[in-house]
gemmi code that builds the backbone of each chain (N, CA, C; Angstrom):
import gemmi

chains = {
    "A": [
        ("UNK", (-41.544, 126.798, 91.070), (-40.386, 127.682, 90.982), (-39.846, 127.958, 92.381)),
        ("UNK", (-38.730, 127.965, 92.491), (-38.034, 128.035, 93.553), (-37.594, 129.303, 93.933)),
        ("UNK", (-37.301, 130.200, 94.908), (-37.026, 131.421, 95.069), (-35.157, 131.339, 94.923)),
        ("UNK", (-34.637, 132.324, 94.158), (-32.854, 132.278, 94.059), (-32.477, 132.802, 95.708)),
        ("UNK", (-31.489, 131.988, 95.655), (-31.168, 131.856, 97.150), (-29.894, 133.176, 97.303)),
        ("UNK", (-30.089, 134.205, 98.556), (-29.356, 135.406, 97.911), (-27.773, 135.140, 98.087)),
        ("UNK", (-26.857, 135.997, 97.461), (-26.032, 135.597, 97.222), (-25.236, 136.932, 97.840)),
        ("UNK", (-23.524, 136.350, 98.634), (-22.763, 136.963, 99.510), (-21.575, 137.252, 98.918)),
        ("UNK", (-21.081, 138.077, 99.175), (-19.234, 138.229, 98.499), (-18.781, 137.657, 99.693)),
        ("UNK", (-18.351, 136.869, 99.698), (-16.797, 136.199, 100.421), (-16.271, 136.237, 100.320)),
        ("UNK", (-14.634, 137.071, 101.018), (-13.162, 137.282, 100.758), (-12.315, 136.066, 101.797)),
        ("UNK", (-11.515, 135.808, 101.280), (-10.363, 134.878, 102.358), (-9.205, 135.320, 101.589)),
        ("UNK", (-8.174, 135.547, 102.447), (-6.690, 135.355, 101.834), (-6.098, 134.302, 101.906)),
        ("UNK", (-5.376, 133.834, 100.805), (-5.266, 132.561, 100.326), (-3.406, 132.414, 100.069)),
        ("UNK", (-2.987, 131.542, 99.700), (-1.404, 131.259, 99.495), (-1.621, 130.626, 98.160)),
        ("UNK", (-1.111, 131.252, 96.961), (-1.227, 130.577, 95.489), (-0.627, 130.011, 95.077)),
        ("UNK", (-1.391, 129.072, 93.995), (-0.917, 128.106, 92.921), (0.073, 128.725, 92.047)),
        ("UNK", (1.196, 128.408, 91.694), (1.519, 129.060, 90.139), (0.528, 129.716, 89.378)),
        ("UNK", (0.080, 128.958, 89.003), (-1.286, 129.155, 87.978), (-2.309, 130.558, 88.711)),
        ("UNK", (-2.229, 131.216, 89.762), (-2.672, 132.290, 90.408), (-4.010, 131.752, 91.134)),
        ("UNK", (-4.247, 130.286, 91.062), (-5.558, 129.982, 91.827), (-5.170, 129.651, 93.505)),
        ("UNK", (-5.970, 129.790, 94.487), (-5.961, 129.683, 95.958), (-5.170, 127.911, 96.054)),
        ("UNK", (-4.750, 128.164, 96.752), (-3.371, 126.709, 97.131), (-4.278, 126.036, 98.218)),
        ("UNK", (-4.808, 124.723, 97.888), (-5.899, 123.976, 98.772), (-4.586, 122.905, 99.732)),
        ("UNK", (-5.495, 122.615, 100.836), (-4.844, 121.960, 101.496), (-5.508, 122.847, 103.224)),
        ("UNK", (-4.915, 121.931, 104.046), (-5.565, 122.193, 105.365), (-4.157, 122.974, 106.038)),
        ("UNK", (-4.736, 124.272, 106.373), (-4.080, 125.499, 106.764), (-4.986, 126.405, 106.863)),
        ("UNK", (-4.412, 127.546, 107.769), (-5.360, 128.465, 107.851), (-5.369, 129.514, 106.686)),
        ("UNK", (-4.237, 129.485, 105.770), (-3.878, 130.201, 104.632), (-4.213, 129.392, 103.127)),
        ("UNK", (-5.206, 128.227, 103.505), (-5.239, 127.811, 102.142), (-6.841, 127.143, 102.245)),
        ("UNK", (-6.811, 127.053, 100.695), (-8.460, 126.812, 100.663), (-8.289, 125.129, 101.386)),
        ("UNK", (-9.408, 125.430, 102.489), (-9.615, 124.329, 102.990), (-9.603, 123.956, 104.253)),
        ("UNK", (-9.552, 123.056, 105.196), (-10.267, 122.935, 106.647), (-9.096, 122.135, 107.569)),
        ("UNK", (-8.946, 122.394, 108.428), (-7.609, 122.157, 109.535), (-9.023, 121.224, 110.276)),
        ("UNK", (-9.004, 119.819, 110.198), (-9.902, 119.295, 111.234), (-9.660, 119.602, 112.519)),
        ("UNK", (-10.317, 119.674, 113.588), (-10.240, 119.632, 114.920), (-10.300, 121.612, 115.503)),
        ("UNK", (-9.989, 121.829, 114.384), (-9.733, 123.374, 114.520), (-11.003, 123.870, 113.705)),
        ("UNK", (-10.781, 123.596, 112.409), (-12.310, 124.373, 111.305), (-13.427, 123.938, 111.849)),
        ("UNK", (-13.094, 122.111, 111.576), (-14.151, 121.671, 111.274), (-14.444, 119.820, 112.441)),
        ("UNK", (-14.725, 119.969, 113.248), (-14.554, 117.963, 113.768), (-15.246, 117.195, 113.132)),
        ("UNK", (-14.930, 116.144, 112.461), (-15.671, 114.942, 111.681), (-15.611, 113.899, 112.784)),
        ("UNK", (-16.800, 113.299, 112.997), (-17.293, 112.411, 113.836), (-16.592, 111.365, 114.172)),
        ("UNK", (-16.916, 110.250, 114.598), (-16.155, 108.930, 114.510), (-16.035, 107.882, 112.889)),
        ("UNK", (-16.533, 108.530, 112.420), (-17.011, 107.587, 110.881), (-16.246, 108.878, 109.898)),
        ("UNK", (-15.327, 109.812, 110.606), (-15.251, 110.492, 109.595), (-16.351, 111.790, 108.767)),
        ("UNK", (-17.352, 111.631, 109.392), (-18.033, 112.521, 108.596), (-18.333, 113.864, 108.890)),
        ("UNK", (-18.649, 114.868, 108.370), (-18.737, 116.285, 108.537), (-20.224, 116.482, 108.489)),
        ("UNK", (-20.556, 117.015, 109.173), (-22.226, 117.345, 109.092), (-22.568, 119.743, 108.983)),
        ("UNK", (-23.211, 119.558, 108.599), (-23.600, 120.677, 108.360), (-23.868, 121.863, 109.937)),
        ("UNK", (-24.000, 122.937, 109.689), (-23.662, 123.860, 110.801), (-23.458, 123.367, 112.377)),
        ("UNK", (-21.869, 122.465, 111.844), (-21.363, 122.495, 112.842), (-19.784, 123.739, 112.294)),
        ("UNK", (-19.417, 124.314, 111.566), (-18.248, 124.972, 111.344), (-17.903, 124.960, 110.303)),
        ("UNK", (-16.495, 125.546, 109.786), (-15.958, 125.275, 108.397), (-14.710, 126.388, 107.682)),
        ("UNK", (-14.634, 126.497, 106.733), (-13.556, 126.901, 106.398), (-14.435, 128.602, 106.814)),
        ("UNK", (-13.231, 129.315, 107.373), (-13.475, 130.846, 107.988), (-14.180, 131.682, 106.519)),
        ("UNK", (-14.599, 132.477, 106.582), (-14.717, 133.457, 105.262), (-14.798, 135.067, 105.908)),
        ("UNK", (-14.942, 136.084, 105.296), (-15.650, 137.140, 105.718), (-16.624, 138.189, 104.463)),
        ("UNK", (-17.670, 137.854, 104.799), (-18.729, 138.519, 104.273), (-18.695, 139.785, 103.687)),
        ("UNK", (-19.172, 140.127, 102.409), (-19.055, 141.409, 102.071), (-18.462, 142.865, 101.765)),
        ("UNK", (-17.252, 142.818, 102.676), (-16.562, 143.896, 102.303), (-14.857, 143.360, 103.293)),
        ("UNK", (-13.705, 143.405, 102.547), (-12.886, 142.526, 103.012), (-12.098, 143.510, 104.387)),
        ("UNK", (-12.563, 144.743, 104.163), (-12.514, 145.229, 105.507), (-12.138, 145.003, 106.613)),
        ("UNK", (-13.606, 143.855, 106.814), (-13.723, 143.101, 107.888), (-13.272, 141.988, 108.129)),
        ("UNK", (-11.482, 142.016, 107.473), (-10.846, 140.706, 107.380), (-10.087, 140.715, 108.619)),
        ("UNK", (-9.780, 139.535, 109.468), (-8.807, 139.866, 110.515), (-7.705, 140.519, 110.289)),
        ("UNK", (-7.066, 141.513, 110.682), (-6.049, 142.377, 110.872), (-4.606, 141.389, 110.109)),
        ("UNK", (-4.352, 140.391, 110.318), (-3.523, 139.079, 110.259), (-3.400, 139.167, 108.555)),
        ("UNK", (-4.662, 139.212, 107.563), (-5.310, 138.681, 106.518), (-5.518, 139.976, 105.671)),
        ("UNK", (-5.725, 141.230, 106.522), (-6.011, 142.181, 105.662), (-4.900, 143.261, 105.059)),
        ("UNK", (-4.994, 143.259, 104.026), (-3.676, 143.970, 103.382), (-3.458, 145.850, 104.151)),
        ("UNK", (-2.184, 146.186, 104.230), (-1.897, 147.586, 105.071), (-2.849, 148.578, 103.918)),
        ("UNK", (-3.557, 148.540, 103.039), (-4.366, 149.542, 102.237), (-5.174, 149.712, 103.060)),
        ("UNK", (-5.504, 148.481, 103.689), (-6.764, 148.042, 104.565), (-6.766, 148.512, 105.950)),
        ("UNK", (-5.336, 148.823, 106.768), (-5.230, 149.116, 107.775), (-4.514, 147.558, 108.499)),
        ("UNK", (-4.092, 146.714, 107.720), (-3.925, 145.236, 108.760), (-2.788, 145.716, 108.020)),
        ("UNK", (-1.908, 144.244, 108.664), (-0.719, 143.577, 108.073), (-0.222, 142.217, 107.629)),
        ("UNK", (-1.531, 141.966, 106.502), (-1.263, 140.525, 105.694), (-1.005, 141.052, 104.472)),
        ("UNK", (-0.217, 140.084, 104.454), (0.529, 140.411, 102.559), (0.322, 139.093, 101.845)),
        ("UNK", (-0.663, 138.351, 102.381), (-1.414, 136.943, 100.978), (-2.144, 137.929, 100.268)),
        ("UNK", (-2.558, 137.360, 99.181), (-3.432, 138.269, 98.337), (-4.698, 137.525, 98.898)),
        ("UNK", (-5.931, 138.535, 98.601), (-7.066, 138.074, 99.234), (-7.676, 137.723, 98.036)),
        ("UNK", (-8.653, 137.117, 98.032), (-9.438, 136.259, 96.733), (-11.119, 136.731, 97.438)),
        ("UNK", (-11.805, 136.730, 96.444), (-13.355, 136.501, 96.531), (-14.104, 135.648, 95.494)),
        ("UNK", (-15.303, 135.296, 96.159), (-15.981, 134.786, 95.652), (-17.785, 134.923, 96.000)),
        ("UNK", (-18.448, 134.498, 95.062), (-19.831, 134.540, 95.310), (-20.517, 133.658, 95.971)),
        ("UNK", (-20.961, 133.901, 97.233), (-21.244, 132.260, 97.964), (-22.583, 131.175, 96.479)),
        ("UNK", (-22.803, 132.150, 95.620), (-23.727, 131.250, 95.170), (-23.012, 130.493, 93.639)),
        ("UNK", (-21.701, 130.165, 94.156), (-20.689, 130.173, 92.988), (-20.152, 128.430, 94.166)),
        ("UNK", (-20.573, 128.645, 95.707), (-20.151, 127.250, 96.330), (-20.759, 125.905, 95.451)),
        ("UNK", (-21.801, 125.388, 94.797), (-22.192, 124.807, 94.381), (-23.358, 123.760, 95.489)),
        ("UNK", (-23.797, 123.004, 95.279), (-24.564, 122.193, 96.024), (-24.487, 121.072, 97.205)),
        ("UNK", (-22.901, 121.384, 97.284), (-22.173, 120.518, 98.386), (-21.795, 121.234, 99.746)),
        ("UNK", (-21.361, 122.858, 98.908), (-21.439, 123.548, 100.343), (-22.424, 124.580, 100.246)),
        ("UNK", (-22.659, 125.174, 101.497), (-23.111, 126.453, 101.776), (-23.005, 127.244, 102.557)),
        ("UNK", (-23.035, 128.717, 102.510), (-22.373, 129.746, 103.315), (-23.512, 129.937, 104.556)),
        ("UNK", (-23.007, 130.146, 105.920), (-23.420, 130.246, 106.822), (-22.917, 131.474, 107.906)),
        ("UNK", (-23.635, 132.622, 107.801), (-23.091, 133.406, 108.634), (-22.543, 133.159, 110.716)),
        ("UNK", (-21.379, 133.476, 110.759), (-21.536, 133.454, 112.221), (-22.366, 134.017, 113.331)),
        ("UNK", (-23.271, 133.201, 113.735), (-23.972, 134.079, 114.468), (-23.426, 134.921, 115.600)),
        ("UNK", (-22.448, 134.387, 116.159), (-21.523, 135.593, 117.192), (-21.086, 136.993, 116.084)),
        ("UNK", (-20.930, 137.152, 115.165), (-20.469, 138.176, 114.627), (-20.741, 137.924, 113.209)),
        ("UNK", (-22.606, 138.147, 112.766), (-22.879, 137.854, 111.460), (-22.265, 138.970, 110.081)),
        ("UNK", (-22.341, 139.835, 110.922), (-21.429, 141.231, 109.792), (-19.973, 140.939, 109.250)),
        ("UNK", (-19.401, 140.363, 110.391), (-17.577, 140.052, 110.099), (-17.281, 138.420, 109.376)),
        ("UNK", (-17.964, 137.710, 109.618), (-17.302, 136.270, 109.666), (-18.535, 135.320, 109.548)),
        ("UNK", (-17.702, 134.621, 108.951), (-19.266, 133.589, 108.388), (-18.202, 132.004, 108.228)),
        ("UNK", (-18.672, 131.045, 107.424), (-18.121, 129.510, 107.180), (-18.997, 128.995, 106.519)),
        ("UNK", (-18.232, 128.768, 105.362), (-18.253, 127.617, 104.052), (-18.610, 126.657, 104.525)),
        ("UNK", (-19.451, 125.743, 105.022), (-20.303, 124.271, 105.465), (-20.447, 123.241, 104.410)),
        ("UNK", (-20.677, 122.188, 104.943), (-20.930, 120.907, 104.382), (-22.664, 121.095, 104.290)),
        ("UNK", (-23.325, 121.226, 102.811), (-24.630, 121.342, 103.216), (-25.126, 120.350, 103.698)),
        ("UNK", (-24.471, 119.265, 103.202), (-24.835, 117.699, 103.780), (-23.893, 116.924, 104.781)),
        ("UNK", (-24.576, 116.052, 105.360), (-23.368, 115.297, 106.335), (-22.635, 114.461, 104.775)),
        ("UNK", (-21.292, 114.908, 104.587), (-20.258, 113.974, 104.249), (-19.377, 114.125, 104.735)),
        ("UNK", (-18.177, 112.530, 103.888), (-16.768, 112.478, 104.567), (-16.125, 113.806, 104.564)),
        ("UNK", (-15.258, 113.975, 105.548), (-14.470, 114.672, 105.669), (-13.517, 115.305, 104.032)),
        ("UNK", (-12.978, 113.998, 103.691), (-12.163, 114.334, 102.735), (-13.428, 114.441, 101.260)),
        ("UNK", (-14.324, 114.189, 101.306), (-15.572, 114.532, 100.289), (-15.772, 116.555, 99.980)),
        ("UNK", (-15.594, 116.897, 101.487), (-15.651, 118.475, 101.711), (-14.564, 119.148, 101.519)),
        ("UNK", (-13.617, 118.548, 101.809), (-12.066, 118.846, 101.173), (-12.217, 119.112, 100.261)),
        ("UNK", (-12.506, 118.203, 99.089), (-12.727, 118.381, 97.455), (-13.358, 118.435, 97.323)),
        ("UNK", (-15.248, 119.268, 97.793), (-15.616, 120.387, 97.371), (-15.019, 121.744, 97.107)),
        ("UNK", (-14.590, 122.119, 98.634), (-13.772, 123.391, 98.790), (-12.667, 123.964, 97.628)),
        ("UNK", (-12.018, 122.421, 97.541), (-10.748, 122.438, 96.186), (-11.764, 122.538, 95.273)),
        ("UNK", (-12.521, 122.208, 94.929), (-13.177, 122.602, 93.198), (-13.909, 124.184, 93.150)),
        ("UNK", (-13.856, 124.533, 94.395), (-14.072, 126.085, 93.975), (-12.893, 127.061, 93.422)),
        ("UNK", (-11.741, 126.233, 93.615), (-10.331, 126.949, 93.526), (-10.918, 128.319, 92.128)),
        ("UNK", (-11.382, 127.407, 91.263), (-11.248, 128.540, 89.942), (-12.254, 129.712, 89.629)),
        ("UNK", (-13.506, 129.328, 90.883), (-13.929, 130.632, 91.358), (-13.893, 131.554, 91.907)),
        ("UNK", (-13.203, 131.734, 92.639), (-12.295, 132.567, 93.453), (-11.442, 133.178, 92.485)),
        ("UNK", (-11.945, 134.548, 93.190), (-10.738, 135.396, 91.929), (-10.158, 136.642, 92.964)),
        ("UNK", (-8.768, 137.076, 92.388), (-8.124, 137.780, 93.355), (-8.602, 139.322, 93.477)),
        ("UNK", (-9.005, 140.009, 94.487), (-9.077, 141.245, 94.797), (-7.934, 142.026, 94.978)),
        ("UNK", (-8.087, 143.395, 93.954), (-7.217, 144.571, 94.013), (-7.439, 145.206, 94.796)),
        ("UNK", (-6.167, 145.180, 95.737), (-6.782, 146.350, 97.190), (-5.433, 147.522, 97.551)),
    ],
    "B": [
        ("UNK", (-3.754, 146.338, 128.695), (-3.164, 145.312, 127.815), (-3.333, 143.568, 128.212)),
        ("UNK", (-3.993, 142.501, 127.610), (-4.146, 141.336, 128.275), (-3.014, 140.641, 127.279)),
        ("UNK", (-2.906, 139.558, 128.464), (-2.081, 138.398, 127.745), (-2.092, 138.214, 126.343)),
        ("UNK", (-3.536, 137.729, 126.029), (-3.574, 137.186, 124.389), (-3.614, 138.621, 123.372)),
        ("UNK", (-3.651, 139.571, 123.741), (-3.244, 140.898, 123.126), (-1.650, 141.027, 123.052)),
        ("UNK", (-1.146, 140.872, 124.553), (0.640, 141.323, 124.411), (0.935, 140.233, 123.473)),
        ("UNK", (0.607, 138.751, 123.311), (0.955, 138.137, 122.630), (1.106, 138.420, 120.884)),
        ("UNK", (-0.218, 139.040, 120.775), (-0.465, 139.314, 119.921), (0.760, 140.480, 119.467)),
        ("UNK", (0.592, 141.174, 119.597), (1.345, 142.771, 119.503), (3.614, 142.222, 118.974)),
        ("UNK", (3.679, 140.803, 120.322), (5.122, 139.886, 119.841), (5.011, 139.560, 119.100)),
        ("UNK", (3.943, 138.956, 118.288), (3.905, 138.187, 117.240), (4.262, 139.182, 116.130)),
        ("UNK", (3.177, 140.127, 116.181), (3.553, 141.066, 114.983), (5.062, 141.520, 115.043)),
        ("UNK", (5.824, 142.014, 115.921), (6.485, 142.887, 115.890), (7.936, 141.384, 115.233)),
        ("UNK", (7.609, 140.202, 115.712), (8.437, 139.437, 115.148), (8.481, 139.270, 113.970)),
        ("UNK", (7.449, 139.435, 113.175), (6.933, 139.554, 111.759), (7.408, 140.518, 111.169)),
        ("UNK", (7.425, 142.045, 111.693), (7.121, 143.156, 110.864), (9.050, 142.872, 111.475)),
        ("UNK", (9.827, 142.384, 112.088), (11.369, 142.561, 112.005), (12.118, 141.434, 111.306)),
        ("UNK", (11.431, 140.449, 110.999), (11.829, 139.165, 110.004), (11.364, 139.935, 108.638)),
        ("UNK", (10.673, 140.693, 108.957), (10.219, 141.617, 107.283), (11.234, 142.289, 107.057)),
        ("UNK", (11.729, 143.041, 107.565), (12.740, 143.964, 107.424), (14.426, 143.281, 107.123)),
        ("UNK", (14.278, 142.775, 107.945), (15.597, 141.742, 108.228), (15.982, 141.079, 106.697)),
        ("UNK", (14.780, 140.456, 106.370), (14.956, 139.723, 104.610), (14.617, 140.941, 103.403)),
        ("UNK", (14.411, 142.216, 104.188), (14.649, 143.234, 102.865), (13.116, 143.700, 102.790)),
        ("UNK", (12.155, 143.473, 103.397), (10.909, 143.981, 103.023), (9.640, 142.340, 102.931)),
        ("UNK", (10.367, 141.626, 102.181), (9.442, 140.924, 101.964), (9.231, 139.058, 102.395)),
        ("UNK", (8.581, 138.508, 102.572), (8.964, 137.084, 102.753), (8.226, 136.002, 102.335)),
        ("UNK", (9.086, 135.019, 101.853), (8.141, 134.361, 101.537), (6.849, 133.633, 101.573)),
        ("UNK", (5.646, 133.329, 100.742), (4.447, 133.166, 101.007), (4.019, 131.664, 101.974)),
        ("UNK", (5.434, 131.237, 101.816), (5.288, 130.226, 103.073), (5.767, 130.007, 104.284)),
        ("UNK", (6.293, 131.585, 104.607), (6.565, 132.066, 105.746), (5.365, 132.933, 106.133)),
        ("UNK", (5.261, 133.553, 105.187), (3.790, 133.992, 105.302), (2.757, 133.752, 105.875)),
        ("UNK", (2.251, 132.272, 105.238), (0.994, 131.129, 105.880), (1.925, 130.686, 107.336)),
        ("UNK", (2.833, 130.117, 107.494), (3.047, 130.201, 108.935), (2.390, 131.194, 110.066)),
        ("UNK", (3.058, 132.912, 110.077), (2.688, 133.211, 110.503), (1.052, 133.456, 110.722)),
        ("UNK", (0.287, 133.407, 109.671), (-0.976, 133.400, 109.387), (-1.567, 132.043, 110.283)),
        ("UNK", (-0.917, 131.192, 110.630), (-1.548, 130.081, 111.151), (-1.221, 130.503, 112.436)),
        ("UNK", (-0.256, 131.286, 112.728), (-0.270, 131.248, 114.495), (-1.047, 132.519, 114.614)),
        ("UNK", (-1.126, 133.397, 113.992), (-1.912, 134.606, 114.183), (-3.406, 134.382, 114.290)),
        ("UNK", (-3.823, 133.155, 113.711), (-5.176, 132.766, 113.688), (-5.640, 132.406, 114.697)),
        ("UNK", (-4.624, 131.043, 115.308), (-4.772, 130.271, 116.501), (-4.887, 131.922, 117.378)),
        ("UNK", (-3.806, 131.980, 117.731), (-4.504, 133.780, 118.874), (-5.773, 134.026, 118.464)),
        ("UNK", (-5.917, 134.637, 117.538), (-7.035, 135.618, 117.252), (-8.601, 134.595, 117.818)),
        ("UNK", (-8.536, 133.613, 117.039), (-9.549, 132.561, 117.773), (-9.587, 132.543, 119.229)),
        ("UNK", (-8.413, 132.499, 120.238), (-9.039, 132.541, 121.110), (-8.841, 133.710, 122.101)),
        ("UNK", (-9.113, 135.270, 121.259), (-9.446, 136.107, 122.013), (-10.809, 136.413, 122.241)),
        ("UNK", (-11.115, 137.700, 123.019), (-12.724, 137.760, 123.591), (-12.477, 139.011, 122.425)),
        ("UNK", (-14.242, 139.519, 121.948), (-14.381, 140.224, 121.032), (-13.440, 141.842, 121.565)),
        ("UNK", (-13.707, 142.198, 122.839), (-13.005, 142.935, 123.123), (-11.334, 142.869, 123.234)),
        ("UNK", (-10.695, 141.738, 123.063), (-9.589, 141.725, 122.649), (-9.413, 141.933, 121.406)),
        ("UNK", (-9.623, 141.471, 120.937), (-9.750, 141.958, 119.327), (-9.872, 143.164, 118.841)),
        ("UNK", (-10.913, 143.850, 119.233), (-10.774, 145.468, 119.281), (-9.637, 145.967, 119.793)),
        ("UNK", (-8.800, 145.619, 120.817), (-7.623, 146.335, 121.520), (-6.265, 145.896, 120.347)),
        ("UNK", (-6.625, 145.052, 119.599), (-5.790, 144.911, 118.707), (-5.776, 146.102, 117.449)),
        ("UNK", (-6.791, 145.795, 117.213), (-7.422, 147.133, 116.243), (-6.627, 148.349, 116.647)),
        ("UNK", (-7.076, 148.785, 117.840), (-6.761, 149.608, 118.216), (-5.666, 149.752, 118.157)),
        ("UNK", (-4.871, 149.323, 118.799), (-3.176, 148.864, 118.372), (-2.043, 148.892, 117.278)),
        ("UNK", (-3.036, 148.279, 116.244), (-2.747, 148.513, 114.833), (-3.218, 150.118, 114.528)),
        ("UNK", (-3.819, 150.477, 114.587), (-4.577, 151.827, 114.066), (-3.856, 152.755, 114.794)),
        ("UNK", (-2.920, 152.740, 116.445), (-2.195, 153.982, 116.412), (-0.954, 153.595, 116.226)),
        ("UNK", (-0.440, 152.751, 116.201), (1.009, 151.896, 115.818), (1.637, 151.796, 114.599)),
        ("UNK", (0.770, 151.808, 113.680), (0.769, 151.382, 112.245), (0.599, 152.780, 111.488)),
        ("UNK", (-0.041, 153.304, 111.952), (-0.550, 154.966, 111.265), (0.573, 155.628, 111.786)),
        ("UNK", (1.556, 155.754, 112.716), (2.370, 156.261, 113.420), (3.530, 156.981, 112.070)),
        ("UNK", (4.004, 156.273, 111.254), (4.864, 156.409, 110.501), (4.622, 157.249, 109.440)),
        ("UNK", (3.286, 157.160, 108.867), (2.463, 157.937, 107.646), (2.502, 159.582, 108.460)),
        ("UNK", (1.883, 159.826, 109.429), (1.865, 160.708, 110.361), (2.859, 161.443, 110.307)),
        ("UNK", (4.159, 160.802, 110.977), (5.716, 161.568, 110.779), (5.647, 161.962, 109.477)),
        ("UNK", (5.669, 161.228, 108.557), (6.110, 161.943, 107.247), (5.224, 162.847, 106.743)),
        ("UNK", (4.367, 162.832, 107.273), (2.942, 164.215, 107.145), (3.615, 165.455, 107.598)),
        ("UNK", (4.371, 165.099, 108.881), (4.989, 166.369, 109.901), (5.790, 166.831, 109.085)),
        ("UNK", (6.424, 165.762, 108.493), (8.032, 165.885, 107.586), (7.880, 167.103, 106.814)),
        ("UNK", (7.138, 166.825, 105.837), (6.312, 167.838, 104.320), (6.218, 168.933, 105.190)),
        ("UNK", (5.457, 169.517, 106.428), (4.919, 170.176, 106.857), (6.222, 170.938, 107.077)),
        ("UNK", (6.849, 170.663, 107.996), (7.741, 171.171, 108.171), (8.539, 171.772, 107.169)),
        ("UNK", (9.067, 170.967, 106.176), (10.104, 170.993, 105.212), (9.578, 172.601, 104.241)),
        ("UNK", (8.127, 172.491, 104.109), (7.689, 173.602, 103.685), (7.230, 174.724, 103.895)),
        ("UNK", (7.571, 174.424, 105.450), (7.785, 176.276, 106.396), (6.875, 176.415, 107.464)),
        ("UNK", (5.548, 175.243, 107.148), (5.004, 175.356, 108.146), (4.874, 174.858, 109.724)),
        ("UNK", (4.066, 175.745, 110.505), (4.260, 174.468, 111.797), (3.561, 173.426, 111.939)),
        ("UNK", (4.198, 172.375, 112.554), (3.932, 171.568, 112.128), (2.223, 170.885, 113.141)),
        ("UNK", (1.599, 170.248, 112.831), (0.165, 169.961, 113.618), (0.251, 169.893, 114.956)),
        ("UNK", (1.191, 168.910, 115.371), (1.357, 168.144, 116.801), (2.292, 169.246, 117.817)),
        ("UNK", (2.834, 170.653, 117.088), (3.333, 171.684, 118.110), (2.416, 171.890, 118.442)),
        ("UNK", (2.604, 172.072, 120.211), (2.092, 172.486, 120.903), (2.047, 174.214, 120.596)),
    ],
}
model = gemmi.Model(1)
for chain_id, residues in chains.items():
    chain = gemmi.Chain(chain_id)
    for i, (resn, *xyz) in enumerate(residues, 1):
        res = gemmi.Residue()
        res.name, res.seqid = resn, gemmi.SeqId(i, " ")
        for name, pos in zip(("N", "CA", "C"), xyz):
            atom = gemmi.Atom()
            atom.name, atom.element = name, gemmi.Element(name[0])
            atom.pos, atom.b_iso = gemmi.Position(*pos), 0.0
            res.add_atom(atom)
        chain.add_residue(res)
    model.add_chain(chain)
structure = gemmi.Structure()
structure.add_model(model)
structure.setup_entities()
């Protein structure tokens, strides 16, 4: 038996689908990874694990950058923010707190070295877990 | 006040007057724009820049709620907090 691996609220503000799910694609406003900026994939393309990844913030959306966090919050972002359960990433990614600032900010990782565009469409298949926060 | 702070502080204020300008609100892909340059800054400030932003926001932003606190106060006979 394996011990359950514990599990994080992750908020990001996101830019939506019609359909009200997070709008994937590489931006800092959408689910998913701006290479060279999130995330660098090697010469072969590939992404390896805690080297970076799509931004998140841990636990209470609070601690969202000012940019991201709605004026209820004290910021001035007007995306709607979304959460999710890091144990809702599935087996391709996993959540990794920042160690410069493990309370505020953390990143969605490649648990494994894959392609670049392999982690892309992980990230996109979480779209329908992510659900929007009332703030 | 440092560079990547004043920067910061233009950025908003270009935001919060393109807000106004289109009536309050804008679209969500004007939105993610600004969100992408606000990021690029924010990434490369020092943690203490970041706080001076905070800070920034928190007496800048609260500024307006405040007045209209005085407003009520006033309007209903009393004096108001911030007389000396």
């Amino acid at each position: 038996m394996t011990a359950a691996k514990p599990t994080t609220k992750l908020f990001r503000a996101f830019k939506t689908q019609p359909n009200g799910q997070p709008l994937c694609g590489a931006a800092g406003s959408m689910l998913g990874v701006r290479p060279g900026v999130d995330i660098t994939p090697d010469g072969s393309g590939q992404v390896q694990p805690v080297t970076g990844g799509m931004s998140v913030t841990p636990g209470d959306p609070v601690y969202l950058p000012p940019f991201l966090r709605p004026a209820s919050l004290g910021g001035h972002g007007t995306l709607p923010v979304f959460a999710l359960d890091s144990n809702a990433l599935g087996e391709k990614l996993t959540y990794r707190p920042d160690p410069a600032k493990p309370t505020k900010h953390g990143f969605v990782e490649p648990a494994i070295a894959m392609l670049l565009t392999a982690y892309s469409a992980a990230l996109a298949e979480t779209a329908a877990a992510w659900k929007v926060v009332p703030l | 006040m440092t560079t990547a702070v004043e920067n910061y502080v233009e950025l908003l204020e270009s935001q919060l007057l393109e807000r106004a300008a289109a009536g309050g609100g804008l679209s969500q892909d004007r939105e993610g724009e600004y969100v992408e340059q606000f990021d690029l800054l924010w990434r490369g400030m020092s943690p203490q820049e970041q706080d001076a932003v905070e800070v920034y926001l928190t007496s800048e932003l609260a500024a307006p709620e405040d007045l209209a606190f005085i407003d009520v106060e006033v309007a209903e006979g009393h004096v108001p907090r911030r007389a000396a």
